[in-house]
N, C-alpha and C positions, 0 to 999 in steps of 0.2 A: 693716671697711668697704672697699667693692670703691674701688678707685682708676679715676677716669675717663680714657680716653685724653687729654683734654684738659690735663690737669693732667700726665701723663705727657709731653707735648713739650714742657712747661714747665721738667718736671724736666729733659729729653734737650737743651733748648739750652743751662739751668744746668750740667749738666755737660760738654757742650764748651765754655763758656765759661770754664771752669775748664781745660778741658784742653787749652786752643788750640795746644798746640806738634802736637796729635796733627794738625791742619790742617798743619801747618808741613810733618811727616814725609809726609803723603800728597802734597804736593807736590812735595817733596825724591826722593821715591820714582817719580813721573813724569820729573822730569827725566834721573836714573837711569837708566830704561828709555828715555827718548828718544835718550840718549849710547850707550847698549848698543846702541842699532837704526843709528847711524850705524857703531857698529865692526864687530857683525857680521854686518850685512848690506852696508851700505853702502860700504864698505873692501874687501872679499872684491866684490864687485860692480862695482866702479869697475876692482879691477885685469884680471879678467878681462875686463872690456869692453875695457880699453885692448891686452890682450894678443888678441883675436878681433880688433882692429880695426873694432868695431864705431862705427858715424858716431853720435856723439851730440850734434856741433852740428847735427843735421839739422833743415832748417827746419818740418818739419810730422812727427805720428805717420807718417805713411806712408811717409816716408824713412828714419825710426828703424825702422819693423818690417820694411822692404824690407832695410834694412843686417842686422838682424838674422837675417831667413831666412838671409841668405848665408853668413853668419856661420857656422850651422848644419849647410847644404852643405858647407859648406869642412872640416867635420868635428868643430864647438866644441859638439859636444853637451853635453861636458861642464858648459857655464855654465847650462845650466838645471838639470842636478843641484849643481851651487852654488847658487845662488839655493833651489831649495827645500830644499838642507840647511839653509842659512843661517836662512831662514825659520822653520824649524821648531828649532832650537837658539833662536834669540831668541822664539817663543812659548814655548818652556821655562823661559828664563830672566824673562821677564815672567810669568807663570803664575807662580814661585815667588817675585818680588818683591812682584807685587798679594799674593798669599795669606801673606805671611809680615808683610806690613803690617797686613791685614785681622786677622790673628790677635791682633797687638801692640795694635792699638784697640781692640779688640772686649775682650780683656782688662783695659786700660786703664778702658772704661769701666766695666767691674763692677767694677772695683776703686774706681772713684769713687762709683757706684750704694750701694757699702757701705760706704763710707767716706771721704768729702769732704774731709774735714780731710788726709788723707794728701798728700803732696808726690812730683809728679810727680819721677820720674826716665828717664834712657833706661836706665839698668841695668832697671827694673822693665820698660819696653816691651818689651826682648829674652828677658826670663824669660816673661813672659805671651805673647811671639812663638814661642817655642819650644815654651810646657807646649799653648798650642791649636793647633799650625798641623796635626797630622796627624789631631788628631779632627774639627775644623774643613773640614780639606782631606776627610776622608771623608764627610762630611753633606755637599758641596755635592757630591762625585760622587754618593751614590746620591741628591741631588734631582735632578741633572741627569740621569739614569737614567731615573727617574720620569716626570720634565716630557718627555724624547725620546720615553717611549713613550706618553704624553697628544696630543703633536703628532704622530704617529704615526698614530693613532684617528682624533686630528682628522681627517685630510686623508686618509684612508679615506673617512669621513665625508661630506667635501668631492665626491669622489668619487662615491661614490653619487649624494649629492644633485644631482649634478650629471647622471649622465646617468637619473637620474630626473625629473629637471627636464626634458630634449631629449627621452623615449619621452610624459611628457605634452604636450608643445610639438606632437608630431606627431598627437594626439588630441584636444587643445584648446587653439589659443593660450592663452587667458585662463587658463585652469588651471594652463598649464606659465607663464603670466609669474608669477601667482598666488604659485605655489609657491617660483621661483626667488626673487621678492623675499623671504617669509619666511624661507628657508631662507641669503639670505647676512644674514640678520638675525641670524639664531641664531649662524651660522658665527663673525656679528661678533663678537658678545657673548658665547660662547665661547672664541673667541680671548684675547679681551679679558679676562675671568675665570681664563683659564689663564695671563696674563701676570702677573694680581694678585696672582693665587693664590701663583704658586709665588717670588715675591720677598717676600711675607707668611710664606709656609712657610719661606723662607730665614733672615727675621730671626726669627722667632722659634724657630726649630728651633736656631738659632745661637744664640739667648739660654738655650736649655737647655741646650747644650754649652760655653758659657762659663759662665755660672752654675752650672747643677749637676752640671757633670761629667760629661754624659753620652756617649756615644758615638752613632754616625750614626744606629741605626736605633731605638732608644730616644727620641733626641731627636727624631726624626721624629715619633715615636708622642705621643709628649708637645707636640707644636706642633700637630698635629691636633686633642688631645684639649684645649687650651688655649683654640683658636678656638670648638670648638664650646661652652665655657660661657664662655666672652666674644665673642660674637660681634663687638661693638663694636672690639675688637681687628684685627679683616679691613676694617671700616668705614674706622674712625680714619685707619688706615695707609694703607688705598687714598688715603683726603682727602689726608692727608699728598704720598703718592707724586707724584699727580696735579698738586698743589700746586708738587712740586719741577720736576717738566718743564716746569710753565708757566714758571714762574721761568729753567729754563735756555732756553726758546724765548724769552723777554722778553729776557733778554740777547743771544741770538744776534740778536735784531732788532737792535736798539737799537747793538749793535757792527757790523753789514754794512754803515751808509754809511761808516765808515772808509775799508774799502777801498776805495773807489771813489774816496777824495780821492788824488793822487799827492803823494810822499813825507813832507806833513805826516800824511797817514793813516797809513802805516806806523808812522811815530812815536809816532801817537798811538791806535796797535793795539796794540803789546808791550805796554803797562803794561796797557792795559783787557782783555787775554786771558790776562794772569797774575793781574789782579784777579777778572775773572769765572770764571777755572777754579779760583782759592782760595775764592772762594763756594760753589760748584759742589761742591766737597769740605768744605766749612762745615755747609753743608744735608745734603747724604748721611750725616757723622756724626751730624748732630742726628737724622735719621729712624733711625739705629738707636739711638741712645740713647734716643729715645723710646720704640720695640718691646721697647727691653732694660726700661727704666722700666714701663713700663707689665705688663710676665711679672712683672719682680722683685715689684714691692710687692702685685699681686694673687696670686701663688702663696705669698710671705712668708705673709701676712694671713692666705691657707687654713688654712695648715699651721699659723701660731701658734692659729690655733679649732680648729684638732684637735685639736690638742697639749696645749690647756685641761684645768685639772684639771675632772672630772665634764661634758665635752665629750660628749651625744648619749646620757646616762644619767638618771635621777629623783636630783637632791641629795639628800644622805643628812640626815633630818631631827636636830634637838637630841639628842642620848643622857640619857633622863631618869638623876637622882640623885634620890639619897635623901634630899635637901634637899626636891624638888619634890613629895616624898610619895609614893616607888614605894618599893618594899623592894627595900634592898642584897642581896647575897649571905649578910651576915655581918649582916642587922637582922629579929629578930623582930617582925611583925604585931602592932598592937596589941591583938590580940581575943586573941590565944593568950597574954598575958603573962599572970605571974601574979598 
């Protein structure tokens, strides 16, 4: 029996609500990289400013980037190759935190998806962190491959229609407005399809490399080939997705008069911007436990009906005996007796 996605994000919030330290880790793991971005960028940044002499109580950006050309002239070429080392060392180091996190939940969850009753551990987070981060880390490069050379097309695309749009504008307004509106209609809706797409193809290409093992371009071929006999599976999750941005755009509303109160707002920002970014990471795991829920129990369910004795063959009828009145091997017919 095919399992409905509905029932699947039922199963995906049952299972982080069992798993909830894995909310805990994904927070624990921003603040992390938040500290990493103060040492090494921010540290490395601050002493070179103070050593260029650059003005940074300057009252306005304009004073700050006037002090800064000088800076420059004077010979501190060097602080810009700091800053973009620094830069590019701490996306390294965040690149290897998010993915070594993602790999440990993503784990986590199948391992609840197949067994509930098991007892969280962080020894088990850092085993399931280790056994997926490099098939894992390989499926999101070559989607990310994929979806570069998609946006790619697109905006070839773009392109075209565009100065196909301006040679009919000079032949017929109405033709060339005509065209343009349809054409960033499509763009739109392309975009937007390419956006769903490839976050659909994320989780569930990730639920074949967590679950079965597979490697980047297998598990691709298997999340393609997943969607297209469950379509409901691209539906579901799109709802889902959709669901979750409104959700983070309702908080973002809902938390910006804060700021605007002085310093009872500040106060009363820290607690509701570490409540809503724990939500925020709450919802994201329940949407992939839900993608994982919904591959496991419909690819389980196939393969246990393949797997069926006499599965997609004619059951093999009674073996008559010699009771029911056929002749055994070893019983003479009653017409030849003597």
């Amino acid at each position: 029996m095919t399992m409905t996605f509905s029932e699947s994000i039922k199963e995906g919030f049952g299972a982080i609500n069992h798993r909830w330290q894995l909310v805990l880790i994904r927070v624990l793991a921003s603040v992390v990289n938040l500290a990493a971005f103060f040492i090494i960028v921010g540290i490395p940044l601050f002493i070179a400013i103070m050593v260029a002499g650059i003005e940074l109580a300057a009252s306005n950006a304009g004073q700050f980037l006037a002090s800064l050309k000088d800076a420059f002239e004077r010979g501190y070429v060097w602080i810009a190759a700091l800053v973009l080392a620094s830069l590019l060392l701490y996306a390294i180091f965040a690149a290897f935190v998010w993915m070594y996190v993602i790999s440990g939940s993503m784990g986590i969850i199948a391992r609840t998806l197949e067994n509930r009753k098991e007892i969280f551990r962080v020894k088990l987070f850092h085993i399931e962190a280790r056994r997926h981060f490099t098939p894992l880390a390989n499926f999101y490069l070559l989607l990310g491959m994929f979806m570069l050379g998609a946006f790619i097309v697109l905006g070839v695309a773009v392109g075209g229609a565009v100065y196909l749009s301006d040679a009919l504008k000079e032949a017929s307004s109405f033709l060339g407005l005509m065209l343009e509106v349809i054409l960033n209609l499509f763009i739109a809706l392309a975009g937007l399809f390419a956006v769903y797409g490839s976050m659909t193809l994320g989780s569930y290409g990730a639920g074949a490399v967590v679950l079965d093992g597979e490697q980047a371009w297998p598990a691709l071929k298997k999340a393609v080939k997943f969607l297209s006999e469950h379509p409901w599976g691209f539906w579901g999750y799109s709802f889902f997705l959709t669901a979750y941005g409104m959700a983070m755009f309702l908080l973002f509303v809902i938390g910006y008069p804060f700021k605007l109160i002085p310093i009872i707002g500040v106060v009363i920002m820290l607690p509701y911007q570490i409540a809503s970014y724990a939500l925020g990471r709450y919802l994201g795991l329940s949407l992939v436990g839900s993608a994982f829920s919904y591959y496991f129990r419909n690819t389980r369910t196939k393969n246990i009906q393949e797997e069926a004795p006499g599965h997609g063959q004619i059951p093999p009828g009674p073996v008559p005996t010699a009771q029911e009145g056929t002749p055994g091997p070893a019983q003479t017919p009653p017409s030849e007796a003597v």
